[in-house]
KEMAR-643010 format. One record per residue: x, y, z of N, C-alpha, C, O in turn; chain. Coordinates in steps of 0.2 Angstrom, whole numbers. Layout:
BEGIN
<node n_east="X" n_north="Y" n_up="Z" ca_east="X" ca_north="Y" ca_up="Z" c_east="X" c_north="Y" c_up="Z" o_east="X" o_north="Y" o_up="Z" mol="A"/>
...
This chain:
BEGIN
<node n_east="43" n_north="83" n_up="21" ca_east="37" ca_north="84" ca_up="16" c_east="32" c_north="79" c_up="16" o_east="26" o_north="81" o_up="16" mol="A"/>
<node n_east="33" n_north="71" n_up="16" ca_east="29" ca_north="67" ca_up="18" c_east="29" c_north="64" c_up="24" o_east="27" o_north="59" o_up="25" mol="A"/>
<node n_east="30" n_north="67" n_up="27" ca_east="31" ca_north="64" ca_up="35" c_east="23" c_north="66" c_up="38" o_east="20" o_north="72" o_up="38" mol="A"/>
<node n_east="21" n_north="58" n_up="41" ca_east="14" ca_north="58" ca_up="42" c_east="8" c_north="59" c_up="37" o_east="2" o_north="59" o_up="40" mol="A"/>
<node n_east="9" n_north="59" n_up="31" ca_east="4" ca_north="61" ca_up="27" c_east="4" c_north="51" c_up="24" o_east="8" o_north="46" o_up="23" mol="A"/>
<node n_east="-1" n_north="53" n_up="23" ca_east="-4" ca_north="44" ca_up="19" c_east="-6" c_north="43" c_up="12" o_east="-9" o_north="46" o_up="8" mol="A"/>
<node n_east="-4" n_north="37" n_up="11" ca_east="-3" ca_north="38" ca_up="3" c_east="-4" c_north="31" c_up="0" o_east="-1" o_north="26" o_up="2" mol="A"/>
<node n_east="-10" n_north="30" n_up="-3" ca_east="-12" ca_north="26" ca_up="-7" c_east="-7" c_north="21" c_up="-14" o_east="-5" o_north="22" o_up="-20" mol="A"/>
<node n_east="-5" n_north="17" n_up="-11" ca_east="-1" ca_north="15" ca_up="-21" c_east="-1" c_north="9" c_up="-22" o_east="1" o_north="5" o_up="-18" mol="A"/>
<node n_east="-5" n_north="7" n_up="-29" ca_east="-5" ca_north="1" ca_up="-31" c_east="-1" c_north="-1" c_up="-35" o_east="2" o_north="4" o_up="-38" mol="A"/>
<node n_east="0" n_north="-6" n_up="-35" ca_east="7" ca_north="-13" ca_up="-39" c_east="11" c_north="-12" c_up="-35" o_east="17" o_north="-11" o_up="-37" mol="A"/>
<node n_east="10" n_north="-11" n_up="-29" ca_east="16" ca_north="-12" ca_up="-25" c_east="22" c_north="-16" c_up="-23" o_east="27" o_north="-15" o_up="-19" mol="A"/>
<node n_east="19" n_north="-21" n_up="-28" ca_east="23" ca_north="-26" ca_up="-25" c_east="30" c_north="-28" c_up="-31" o_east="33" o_north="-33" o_up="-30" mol="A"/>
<node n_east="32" n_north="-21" n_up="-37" ca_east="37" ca_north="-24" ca_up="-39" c_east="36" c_north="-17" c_up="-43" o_east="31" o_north="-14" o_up="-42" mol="A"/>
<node n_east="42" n_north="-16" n_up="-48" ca_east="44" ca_north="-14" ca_up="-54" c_east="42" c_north="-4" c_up="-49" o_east="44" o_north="-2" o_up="-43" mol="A"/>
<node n_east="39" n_north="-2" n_up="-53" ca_east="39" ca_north="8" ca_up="-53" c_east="36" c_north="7" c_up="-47" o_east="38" o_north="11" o_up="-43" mol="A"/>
<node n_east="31" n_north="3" n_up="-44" ca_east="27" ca_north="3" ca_up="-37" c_east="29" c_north="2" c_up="-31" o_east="27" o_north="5" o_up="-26" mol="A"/>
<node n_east="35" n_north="-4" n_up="-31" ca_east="38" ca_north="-4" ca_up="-26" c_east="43" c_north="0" c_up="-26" o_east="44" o_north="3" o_up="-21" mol="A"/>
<node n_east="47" n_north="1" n_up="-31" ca_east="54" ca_north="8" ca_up="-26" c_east="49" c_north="15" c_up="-24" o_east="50" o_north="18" o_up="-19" mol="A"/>
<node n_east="43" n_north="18" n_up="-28" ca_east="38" ca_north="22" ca_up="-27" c_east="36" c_north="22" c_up="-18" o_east="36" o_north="27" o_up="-14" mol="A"/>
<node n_east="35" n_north="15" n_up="-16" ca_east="32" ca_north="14" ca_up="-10" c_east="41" c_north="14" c_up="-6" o_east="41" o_north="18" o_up="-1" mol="A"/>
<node n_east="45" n_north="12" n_up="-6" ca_east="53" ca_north="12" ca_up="-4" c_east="54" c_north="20" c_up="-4" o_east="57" o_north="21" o_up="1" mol="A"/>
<node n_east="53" n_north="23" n_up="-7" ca_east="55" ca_north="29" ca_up="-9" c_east="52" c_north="35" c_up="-2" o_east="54" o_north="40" o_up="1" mol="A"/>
<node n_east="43" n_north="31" n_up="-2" ca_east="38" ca_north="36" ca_up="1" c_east="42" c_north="35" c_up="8" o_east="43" o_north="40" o_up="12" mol="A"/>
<node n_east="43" n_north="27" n_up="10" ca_east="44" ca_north="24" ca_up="16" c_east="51" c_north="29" c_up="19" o_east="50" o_north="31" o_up="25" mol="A"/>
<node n_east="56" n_north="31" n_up="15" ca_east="62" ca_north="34" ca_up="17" c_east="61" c_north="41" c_up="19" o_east="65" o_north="45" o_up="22" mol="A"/>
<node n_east="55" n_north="42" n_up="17" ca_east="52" ca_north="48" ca_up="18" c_east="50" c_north="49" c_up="22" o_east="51" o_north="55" o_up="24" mol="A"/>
<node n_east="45" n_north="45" n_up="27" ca_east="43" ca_north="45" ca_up="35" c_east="35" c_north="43" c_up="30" o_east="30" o_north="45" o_up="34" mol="A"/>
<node n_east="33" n_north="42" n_up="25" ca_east="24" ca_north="44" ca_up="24" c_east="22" c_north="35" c_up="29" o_east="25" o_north="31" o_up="32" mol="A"/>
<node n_east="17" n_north="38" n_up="29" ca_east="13" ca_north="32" ca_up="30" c_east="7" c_north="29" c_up="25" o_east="2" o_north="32" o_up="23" mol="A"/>
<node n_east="9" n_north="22" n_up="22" ca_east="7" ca_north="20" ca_up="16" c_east="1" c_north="16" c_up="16" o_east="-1" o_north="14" o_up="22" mol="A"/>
<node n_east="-1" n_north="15" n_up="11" ca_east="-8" ca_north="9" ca_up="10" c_east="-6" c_north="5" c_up="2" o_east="-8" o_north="6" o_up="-4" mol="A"/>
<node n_east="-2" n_north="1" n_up="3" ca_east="0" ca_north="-4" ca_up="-1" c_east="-9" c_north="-7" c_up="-5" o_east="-15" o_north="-8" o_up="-4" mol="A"/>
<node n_east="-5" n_north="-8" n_up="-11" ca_east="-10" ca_north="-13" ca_up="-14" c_east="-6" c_north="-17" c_up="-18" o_east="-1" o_north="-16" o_up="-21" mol="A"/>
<node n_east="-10" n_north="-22" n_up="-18" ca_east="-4" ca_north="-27" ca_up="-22" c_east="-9" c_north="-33" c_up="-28" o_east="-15" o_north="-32" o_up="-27" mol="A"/>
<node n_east="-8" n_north="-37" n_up="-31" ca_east="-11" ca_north="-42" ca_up="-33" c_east="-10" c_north="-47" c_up="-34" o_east="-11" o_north="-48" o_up="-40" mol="A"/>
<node n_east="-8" n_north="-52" n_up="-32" ca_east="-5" ca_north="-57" ca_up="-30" c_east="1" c_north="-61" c_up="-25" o_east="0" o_north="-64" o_up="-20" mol="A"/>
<node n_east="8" n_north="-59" n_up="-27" ca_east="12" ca_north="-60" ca_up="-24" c_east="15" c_north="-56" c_up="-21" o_east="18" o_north="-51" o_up="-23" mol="A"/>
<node n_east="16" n_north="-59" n_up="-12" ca_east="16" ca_north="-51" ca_up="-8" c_east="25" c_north="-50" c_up="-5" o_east="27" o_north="-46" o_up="-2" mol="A"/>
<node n_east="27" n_north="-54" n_up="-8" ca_east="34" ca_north="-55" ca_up="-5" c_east="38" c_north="-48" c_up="-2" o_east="41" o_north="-46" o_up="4" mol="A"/>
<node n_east="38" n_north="-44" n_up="-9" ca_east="41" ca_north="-37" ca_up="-9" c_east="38" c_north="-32" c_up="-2" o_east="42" o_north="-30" o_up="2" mol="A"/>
<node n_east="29" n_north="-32" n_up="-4" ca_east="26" ca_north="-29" ca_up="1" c_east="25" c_north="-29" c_up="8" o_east="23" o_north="-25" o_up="12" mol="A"/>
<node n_east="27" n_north="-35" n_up="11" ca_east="30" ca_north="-38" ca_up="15" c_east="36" c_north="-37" c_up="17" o_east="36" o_north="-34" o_up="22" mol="A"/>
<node n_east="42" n_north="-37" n_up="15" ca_east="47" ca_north="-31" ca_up="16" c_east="46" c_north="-25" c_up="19" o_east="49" o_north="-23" o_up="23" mol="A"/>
<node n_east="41" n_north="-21" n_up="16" ca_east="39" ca_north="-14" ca_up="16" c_east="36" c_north="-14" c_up="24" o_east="39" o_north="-11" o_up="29" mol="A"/>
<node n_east="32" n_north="-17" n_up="24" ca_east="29" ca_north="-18" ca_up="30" c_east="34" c_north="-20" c_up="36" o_east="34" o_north="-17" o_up="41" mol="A"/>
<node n_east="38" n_north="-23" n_up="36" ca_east="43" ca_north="-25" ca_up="41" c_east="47" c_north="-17" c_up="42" o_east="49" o_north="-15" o_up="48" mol="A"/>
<node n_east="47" n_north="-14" n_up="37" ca_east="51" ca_north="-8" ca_up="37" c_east="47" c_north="-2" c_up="41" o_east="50" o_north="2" o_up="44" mol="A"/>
<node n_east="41" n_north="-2" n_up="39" ca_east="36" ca_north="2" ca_up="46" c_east="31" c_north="-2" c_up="48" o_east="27" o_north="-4" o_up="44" mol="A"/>
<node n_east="30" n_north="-2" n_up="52" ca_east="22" ca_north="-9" ca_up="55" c_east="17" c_north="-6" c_up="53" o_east="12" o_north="-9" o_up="51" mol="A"/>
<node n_east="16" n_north="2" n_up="52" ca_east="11" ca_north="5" ca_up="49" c_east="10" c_north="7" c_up="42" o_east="8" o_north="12" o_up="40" mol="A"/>
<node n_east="11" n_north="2" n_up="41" ca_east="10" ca_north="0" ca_up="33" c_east="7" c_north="-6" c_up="31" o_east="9" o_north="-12" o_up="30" mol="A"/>
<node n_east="0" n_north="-1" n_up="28" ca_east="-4" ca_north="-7" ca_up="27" c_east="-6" c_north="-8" c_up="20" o_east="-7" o_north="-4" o_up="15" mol="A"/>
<node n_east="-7" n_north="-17" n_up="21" ca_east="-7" ca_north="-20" ca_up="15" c_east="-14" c_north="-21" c_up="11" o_east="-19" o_north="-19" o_up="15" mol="A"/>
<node n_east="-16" n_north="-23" n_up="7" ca_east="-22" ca_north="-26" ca_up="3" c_east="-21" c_north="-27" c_up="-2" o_east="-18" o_north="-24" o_up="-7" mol="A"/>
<node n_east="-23" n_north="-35" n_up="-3" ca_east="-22" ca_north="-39" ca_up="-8" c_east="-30" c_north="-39" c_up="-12" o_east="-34" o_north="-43" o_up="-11" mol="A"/>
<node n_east="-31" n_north="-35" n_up="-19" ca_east="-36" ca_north="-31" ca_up="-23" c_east="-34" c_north="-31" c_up="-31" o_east="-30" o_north="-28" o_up="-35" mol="A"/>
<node n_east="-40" n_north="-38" n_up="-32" ca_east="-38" ca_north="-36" ca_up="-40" c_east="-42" c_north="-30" c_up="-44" o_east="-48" o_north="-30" o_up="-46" mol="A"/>
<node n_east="-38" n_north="-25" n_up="-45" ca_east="-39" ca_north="-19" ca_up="-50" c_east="-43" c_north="-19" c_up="-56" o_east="-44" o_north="-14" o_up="-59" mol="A"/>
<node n_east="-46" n_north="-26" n_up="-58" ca_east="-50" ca_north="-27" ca_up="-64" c_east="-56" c_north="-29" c_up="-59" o_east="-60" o_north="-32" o_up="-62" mol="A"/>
<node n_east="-57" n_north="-28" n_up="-55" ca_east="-63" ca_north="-31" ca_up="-50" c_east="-67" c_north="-26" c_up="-46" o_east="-67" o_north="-26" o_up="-40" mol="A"/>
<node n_east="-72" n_north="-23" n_up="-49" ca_east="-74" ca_north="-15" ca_up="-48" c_east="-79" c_north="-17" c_up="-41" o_east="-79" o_north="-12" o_up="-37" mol="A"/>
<node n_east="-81" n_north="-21" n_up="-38" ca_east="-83" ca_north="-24" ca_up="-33" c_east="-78" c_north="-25" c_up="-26" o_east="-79" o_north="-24" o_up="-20" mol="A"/>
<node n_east="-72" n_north="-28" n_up="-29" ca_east="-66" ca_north="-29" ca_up="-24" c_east="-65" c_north="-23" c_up="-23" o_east="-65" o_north="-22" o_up="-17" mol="A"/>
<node n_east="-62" n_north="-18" n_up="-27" ca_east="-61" ca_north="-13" ca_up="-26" c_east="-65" c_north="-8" c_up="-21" o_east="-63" o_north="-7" o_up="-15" mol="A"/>
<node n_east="-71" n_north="-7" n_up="-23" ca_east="-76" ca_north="-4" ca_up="-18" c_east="-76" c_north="-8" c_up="-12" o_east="-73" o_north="-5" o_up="-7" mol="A"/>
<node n_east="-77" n_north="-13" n_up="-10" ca_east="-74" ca_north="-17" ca_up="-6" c_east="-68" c_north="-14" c_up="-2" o_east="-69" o_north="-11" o_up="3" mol="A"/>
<node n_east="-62" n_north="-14" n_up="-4" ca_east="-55" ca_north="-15" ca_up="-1" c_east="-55" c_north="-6" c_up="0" o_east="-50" o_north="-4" o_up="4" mol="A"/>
<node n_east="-58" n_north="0" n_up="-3" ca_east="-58" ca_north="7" ca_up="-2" c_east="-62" c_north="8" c_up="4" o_east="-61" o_north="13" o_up="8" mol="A"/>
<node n_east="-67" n_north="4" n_up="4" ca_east="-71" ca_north="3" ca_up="12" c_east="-67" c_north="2" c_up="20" o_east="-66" o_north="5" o_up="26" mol="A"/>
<node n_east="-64" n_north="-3" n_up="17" ca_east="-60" ca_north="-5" ca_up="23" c_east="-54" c_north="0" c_up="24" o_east="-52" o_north="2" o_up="30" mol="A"/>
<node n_east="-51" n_north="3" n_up="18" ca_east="-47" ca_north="8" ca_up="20" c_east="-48" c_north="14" c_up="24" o_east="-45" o_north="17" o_up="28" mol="A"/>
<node n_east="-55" n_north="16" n_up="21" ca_east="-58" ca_north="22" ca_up="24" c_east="-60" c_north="23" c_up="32" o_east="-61" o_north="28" o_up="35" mol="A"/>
<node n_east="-60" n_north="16" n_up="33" ca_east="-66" ca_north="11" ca_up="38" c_east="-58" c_north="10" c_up="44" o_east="-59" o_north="7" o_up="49" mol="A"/>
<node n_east="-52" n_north="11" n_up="44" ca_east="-46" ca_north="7" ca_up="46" c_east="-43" c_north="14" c_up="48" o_east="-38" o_north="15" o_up="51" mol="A"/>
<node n_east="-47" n_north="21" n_up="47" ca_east="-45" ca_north="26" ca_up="52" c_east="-39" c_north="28" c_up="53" o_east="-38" o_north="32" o_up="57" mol="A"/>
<node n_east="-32" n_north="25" n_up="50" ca_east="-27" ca_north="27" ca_up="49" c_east="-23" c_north="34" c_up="49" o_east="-17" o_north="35" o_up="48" mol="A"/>
């Protein structure tokens, strides 16, 4: 049901965001991590499919965001 469909998710790097993104990965999706600060977890994710990709975007940053949705759109995935 998610196999090759692509999926946006931010905090991904802990608490509901990470097993969310864990959960997607088990599923076959292809993901687009967001995270803000520490990428430890997200980094994990990414070993677990190479096509997962990451972006490190503070969410209170209405510029970085437009910025970081660019390159997503722009990364042709």
């Amino acid at each position: 049901m998610l196999s090759g469909k692509r999926f946006l998710i931010t905090g991904s790097n802990g608490g509901i965001g990470y097993s969310i993104s864990e959960l997607f990965l088990q599923n076959n999706a292809n993901l687009v991590l967001l995270y803000h600060k520490n990428n430890d977890n997200v980094n994990k994710l990414k070993i677990k499919n190479s096509k997962t990709e990451l972006y490190q975007v503070n969410l209170l940053d209405y510029e970085e965001i437009n910025n970081t949705v660019k390159k997503i759109l722009n990364s042709g995935v």
